[in-house]
C-alpha positions as CSV (number, residue, x, y, z in Angstrom):
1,X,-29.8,-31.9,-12.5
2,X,-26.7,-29.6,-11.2
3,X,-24.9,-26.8,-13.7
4,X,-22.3,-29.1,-14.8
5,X,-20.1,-25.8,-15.7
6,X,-20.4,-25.0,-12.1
7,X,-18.4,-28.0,-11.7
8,X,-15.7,-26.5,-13.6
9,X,-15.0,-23.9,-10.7
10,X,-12.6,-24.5,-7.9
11,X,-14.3,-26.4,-5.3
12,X,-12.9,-24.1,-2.4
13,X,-12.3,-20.3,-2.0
14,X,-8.8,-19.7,-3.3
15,X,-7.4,-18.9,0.3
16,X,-9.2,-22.2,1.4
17,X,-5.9,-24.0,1.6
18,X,-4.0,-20.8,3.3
19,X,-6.8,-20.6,5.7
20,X,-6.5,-24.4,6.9
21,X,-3.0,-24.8,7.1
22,X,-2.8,-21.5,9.3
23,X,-5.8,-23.0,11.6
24,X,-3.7,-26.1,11.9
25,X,-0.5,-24.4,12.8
26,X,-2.6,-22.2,15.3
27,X,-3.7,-25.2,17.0
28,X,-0.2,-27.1,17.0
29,X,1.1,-23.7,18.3
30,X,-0.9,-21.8,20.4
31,X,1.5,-19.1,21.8
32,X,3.1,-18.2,18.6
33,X,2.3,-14.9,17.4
34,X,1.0,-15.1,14.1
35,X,1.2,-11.6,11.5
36,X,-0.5,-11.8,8.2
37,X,0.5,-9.8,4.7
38,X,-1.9,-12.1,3.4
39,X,-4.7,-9.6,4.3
40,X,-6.4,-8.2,1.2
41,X,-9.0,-6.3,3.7
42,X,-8.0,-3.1,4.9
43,X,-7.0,-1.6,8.3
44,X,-8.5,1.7,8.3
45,X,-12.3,2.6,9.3
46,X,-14.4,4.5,7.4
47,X,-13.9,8.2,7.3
48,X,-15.4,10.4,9.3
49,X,-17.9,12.5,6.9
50,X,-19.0,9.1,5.4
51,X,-20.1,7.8,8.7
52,X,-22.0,11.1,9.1
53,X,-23.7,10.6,5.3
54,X,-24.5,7.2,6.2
55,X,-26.0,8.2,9.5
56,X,-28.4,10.6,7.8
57,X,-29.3,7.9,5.1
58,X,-30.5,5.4,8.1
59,X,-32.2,8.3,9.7
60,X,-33.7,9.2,6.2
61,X,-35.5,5.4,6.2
62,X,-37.0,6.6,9.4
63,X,-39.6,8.7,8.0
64,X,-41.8,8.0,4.8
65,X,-41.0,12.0,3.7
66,X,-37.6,10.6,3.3
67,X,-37.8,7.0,3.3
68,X,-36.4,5.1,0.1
69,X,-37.3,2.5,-1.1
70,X,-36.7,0.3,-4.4
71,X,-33.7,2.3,-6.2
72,X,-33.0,2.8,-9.5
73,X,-32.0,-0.4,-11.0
74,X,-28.8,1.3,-12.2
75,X,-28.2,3.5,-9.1
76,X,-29.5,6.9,-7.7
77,X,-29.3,9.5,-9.5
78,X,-27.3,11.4,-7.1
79,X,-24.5,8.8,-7.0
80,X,-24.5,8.2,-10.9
81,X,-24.1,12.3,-10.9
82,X,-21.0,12.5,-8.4
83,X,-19.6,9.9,-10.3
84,X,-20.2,11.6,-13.5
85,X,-18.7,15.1,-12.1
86,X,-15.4,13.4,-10.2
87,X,-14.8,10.7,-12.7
88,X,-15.9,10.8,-16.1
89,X,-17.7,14.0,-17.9
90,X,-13.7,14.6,-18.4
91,X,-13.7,12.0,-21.3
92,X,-16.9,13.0,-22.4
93,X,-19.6,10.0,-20.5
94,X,-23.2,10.6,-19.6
95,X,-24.9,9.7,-16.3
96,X,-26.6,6.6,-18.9
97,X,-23.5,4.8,-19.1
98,X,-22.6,4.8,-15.6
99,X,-23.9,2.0,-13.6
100,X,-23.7,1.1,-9.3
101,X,-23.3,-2.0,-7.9
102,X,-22.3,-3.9,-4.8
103,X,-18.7,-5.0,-5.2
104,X,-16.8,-5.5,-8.3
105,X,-16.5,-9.3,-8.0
106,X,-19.8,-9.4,-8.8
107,X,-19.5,-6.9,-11.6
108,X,-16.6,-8.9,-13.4
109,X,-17.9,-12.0,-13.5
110,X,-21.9,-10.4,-14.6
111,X,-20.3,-8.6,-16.7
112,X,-19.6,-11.7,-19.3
113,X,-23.5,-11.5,-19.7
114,X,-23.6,-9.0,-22.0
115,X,-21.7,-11.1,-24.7
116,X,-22.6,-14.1,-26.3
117,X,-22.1,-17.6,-25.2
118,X,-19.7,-18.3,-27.9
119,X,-17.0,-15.5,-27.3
120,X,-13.3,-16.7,-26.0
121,X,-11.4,-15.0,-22.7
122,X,-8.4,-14.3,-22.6
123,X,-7.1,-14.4,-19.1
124,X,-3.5,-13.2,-18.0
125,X,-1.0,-16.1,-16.1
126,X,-1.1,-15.4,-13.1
127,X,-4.8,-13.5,-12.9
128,X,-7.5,-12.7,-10.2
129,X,-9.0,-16.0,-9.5
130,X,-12.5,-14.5,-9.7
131,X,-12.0,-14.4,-13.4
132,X,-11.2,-17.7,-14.2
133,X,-14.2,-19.1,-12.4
134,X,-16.7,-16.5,-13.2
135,X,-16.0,-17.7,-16.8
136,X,-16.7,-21.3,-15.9
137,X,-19.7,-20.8,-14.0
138,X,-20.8,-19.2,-17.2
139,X,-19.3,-21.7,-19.9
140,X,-17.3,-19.5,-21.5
141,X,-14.1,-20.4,-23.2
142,X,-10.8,-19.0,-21.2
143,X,-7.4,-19.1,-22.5
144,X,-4.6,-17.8,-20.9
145,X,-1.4,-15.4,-22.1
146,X,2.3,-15.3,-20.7
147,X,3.3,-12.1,-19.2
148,X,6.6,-10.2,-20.3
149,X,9.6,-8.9,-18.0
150,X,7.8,-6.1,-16.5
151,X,5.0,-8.5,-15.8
152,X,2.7,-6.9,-18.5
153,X,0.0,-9.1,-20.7
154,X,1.4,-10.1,-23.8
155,X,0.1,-9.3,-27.2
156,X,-1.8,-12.6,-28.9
157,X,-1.3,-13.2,-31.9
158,X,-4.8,-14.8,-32.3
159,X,-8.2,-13.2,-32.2
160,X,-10.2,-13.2,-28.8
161,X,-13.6,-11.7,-28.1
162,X,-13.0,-10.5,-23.9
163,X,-9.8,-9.8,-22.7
164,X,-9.2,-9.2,-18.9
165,X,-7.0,-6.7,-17.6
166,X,-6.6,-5.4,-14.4
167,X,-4.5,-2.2,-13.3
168,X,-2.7,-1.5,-11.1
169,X,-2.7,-5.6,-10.7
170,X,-3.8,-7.9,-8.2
171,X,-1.8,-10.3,-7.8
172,X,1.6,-8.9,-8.8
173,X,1.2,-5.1,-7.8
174,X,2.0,-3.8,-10.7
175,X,0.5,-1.2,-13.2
176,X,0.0,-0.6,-16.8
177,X,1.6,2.5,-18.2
178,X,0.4,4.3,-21.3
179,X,2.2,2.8,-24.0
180,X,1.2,-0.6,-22.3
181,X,-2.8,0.1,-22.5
182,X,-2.1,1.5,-25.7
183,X,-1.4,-1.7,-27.6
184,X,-3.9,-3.3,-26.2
185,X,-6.7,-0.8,-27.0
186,X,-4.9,-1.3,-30.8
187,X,-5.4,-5.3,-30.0
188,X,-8.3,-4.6,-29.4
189,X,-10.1,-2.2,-32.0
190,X,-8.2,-4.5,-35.0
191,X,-9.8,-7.6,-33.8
192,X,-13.5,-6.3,-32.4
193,X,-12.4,-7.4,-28.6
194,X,-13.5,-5.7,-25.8
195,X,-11.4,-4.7,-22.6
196,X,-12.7,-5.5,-19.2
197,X,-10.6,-3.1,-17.4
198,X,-10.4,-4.1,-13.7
199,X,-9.6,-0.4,-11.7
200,X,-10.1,-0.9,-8.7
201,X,-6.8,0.2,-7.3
202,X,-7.2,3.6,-9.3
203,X,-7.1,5.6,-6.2
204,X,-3.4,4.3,-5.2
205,X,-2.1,5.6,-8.5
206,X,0.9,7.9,-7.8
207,X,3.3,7.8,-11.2
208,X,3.1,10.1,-13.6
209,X,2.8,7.5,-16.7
210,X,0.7,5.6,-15.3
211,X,-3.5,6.4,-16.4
212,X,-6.0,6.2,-13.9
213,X,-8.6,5.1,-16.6
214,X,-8.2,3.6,-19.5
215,X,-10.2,6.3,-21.3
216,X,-7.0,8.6,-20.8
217,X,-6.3,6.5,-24.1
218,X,-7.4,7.5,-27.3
219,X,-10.5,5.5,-28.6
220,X,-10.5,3.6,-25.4
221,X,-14.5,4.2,-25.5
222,X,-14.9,2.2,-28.5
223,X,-13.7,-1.1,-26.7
224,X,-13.1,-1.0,-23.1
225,X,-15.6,-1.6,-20.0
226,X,-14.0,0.2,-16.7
227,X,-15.1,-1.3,-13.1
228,X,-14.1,0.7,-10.0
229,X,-14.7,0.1,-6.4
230,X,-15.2,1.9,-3.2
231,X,-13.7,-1.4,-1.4
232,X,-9.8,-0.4,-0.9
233,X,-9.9,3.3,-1.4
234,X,-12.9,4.2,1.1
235,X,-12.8,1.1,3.5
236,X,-16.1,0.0,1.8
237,X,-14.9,-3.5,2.0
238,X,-18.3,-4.7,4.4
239,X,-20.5,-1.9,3.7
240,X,-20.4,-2.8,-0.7
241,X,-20.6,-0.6,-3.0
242,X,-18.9,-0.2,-6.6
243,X,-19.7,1.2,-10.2
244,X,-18.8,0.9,-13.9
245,X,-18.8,2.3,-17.4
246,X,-20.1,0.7,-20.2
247,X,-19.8,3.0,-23.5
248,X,-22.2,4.0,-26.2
249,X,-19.6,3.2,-28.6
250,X,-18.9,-0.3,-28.1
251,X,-21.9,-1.8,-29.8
252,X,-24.7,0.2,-30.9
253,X,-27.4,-0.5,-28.2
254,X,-25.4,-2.0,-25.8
255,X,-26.8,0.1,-22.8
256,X,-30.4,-0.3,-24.0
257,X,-29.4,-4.2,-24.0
258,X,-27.5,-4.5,-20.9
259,X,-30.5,-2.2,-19.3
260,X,-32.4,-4.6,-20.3
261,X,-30.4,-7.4,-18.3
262,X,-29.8,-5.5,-15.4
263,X,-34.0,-4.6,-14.7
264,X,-34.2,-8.5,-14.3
265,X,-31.2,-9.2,-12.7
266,X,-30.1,-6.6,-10.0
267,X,-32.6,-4.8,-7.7
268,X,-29.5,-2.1,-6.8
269,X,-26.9,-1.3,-4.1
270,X,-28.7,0.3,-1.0
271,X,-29.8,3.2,-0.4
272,X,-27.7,3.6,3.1
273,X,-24.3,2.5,0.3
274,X,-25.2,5.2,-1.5
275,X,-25.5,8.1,0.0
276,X,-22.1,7.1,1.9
277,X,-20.3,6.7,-1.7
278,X,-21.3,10.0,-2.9
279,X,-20.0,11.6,0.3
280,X,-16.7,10.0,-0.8
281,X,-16.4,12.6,-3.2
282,X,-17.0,15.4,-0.4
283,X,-13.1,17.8,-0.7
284,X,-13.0,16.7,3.2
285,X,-13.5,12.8,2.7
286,X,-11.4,12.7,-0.3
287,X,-8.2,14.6,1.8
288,X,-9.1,12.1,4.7
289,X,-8.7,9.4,2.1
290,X,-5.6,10.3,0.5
291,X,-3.9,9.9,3.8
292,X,-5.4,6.3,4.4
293,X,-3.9,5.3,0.8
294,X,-0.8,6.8,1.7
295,X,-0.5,5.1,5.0
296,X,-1.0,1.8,2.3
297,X,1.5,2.9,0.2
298,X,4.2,3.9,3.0
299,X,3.6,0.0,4.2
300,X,4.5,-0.9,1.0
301,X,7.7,1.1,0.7
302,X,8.4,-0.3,4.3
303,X,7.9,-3.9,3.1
304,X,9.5,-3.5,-0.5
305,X,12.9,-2.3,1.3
306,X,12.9,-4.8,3.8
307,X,12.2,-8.0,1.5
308,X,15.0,-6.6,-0.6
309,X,17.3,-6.2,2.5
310,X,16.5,-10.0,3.2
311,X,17.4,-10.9,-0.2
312,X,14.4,-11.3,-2.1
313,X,13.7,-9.4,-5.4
314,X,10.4,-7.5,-5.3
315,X,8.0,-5.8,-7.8
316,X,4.9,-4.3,-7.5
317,X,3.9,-1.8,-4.7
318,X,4.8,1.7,-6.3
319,X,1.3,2.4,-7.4
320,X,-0.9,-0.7,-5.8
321,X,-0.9,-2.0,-1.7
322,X,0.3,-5.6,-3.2
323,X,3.4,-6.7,-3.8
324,X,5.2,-9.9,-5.8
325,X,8.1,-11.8,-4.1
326,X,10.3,-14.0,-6.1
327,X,11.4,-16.9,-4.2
328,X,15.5,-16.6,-3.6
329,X,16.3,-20.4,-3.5
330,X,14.4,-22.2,-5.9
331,X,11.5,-23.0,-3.2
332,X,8.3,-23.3,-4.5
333,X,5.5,-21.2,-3.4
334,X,3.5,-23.4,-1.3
335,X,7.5,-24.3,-0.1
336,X,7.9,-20.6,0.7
337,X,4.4,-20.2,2.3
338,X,5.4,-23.1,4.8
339,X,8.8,-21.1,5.2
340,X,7.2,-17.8,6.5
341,X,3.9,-19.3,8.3
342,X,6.6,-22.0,10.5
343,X,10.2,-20.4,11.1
344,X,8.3,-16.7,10.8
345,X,5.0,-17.3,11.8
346,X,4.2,-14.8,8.8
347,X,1.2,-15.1,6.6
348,X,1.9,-15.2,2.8
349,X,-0.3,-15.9,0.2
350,X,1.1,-18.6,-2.0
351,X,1.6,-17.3,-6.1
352,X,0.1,-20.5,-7.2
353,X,-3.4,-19.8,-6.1
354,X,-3.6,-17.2,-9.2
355,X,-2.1,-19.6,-12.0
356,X,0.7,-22.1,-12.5
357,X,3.0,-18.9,-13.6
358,X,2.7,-18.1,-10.1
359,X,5.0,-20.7,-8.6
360,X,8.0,-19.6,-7.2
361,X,6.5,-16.2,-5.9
362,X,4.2,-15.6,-2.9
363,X,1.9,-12.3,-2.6
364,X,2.1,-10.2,0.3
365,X,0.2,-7.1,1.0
366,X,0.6,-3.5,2.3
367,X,-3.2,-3.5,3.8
368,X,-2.4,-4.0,7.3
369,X,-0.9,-2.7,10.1
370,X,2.0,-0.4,10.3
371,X,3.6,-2.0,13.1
372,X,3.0,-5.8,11.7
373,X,4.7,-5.0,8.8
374,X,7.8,-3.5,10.8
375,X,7.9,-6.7,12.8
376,X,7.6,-8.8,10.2
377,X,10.5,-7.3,8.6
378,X,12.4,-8.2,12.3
379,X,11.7,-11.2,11.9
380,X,13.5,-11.9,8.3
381,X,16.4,-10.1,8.9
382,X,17.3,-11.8,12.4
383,X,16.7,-14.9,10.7
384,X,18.8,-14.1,8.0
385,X,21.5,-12.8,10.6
386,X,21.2,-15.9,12.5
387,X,21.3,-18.5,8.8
């Protein structure tokens, strides 16, 4: 007999829908050329002194003197370590509560193991699809809050046992400032929740008020679980490899528990991941890096300016490579998405795929190419000239 709460998931991939309908118009139009700020990959390689890490990790297999391998369950040391030194001994962590995985889409829906069947999620509106049906597939109980004028989570005023939160956001490309995760770590300590802080996008953080970890807030460590990613900020989006903190002070025994979990239920990221994610840290590869996240974020401004030009009102994309467009004219967004892919022949992702509160905007993204985005930008305002 099937799961019946995998039933409960969507029955398609999110983008399913945007995929299709793009491979339709491709056919039906074969010379049109077709730009996407759908894209949630990236469009820059690897740097250089990670490629040269990695290189020595495959050569490493070569040989049984340096040949690895099972790994640690949790990670390599080594990793566990740089993270540790770069990351976290500022807010007082040990290597114990750091963990390595292979992508944090895994880690946010395994994550929900570690609680008990019985606990409620509270999701925001719109939210990371992932969420929603990583809860179903584990039959846990999702509700869903309203966001306010700034596009921040509300405050319930109910008692849930999970709440997600992710910062700076994907969908709306937006980020949580202090005062912000401060309320909800209060939420959150008053009714025994914990916060699954999403991070991902930590690296493109460039306010001044806004954290880049939640344990910049005080007694964050008593409720909140932080994931982070190699994925966007290191181009690790194929190669897979990511990490997060669980703290001592949650529940008493919560590492030894989720330990526990993790020895039967993840043999670890490879070895060949690794070695490249610790060079990551490396002063070159992280000056290397910057640059590539700035190139993201310049896209951003580029596309931010010209959406407004065109007449659309934009947030998001100050401290995250996504952006959230409101739709000028009523249009819905499917109704927008048809607009850009047919008169444009520009790839938008439709709000609706991350929640009914998402009609009326579409997502676009600063991930791609400098010189797409510039076109695409042509291509509104002449259409707007000519209109």
């Amino acid at each position: 007999m099937l799961n019946k709460d995998l039933l409960q998931m969507e029955t398609k991939d999110v983008y399913a829908n945007v995929t299709e309908k793009v491979k339709a118009f491709k056919y039906e139009n074969p010379n049109a050329e077709i730009i996407s700020l759908g894209i949630g990959d990236v469009s820059k390689p690897i740097v250089k002194p990670v490629i040269e890490a990695m290189h020595k990790a495959v050569d490493d297999l070569s040989s049984m003197d340096t040949f690895k391998g099972y790994g640690g369950y949790y990670g390599y040391d080594f990793l566990r370590e740089a993270i540790l030194k770069n990351e976290y001994q500022q807010y007082g962590f040990t290597k114990e509560e750091i963990y390595v995985s292979d992508g944090t889409k895994t880690d946010s829906t395994s994550i929900l193991e570690l609680f008990d069947k019985s606990s409620t999620v509270l999701l925001a509106n719109p939210t990371y699809p992932i969420y929603r049906d990583g809860a179903a597939a584990l039959n846990r109980k999702v509700e869903y809050t309203t966001l306010d004028e700034n596009f921040v989570m509300e405050i319930p005023n109910k008692k849930y046992d999970i709440v997600y939160i992710c910062s700076p956001n994907n969908p709306i490309g937006n980020a949580y400032n202090k005062k912000d995760l401060e309320k909800w770590v209060d939420y959150a300590l008053k009714n025994e929740a914990v916060i699954i802080f999403d991070n991902v996008y930590q690296g493109f953080v460039r306010s001044k008020d806004i954290p880049k970890s939640i344990y910049e807030i005080e007694e964050a460590k008593k409720c909140a679980i932080e994931l982070r990613s190699f994925s966007k900020t290191a181009s690790f989006t194929g190669l897979r490899c990511s990490y997060y903190v669980i703290p001592n002070q949650i529940y008493k025994d919560i590492n030894v528990v989720w330990k526990r979990r993790t020895m039967n239920r993840f043999n670890g990221a490879s070895y060949i991941a690794q070695k490249a994610a610790e060079a990551v840290f490396l002063p070159q590869s992280q000056k290397l890096i910057k640059e590539n996240i700035d190139y993201y974020l310049e896209n951003a401004k580029i596309l931010r300016e010209g959406f407004k030009k065109a007449g659309y009102e934009v947030f998001g994309g100050i401290d995250a490579p996504f952006m959230w467009v409101k739709s000028k004219d009523q249009k819905t967004s499917w109704q927008m998405f048809n607009y850009f892919l047919k008169e444009l022949n520009i790839i938008v992702i439709p709000g609706i795929v991350f929640g009914l509160a998402g009609d009326n905007y579409i997502r676009i993204s600063a991930l791609g190419k400098r010189e797409d985005g510039i076109k695409c930008i042509e291509r509104m305002l002449k259409n707007e000239e000519k209109n």
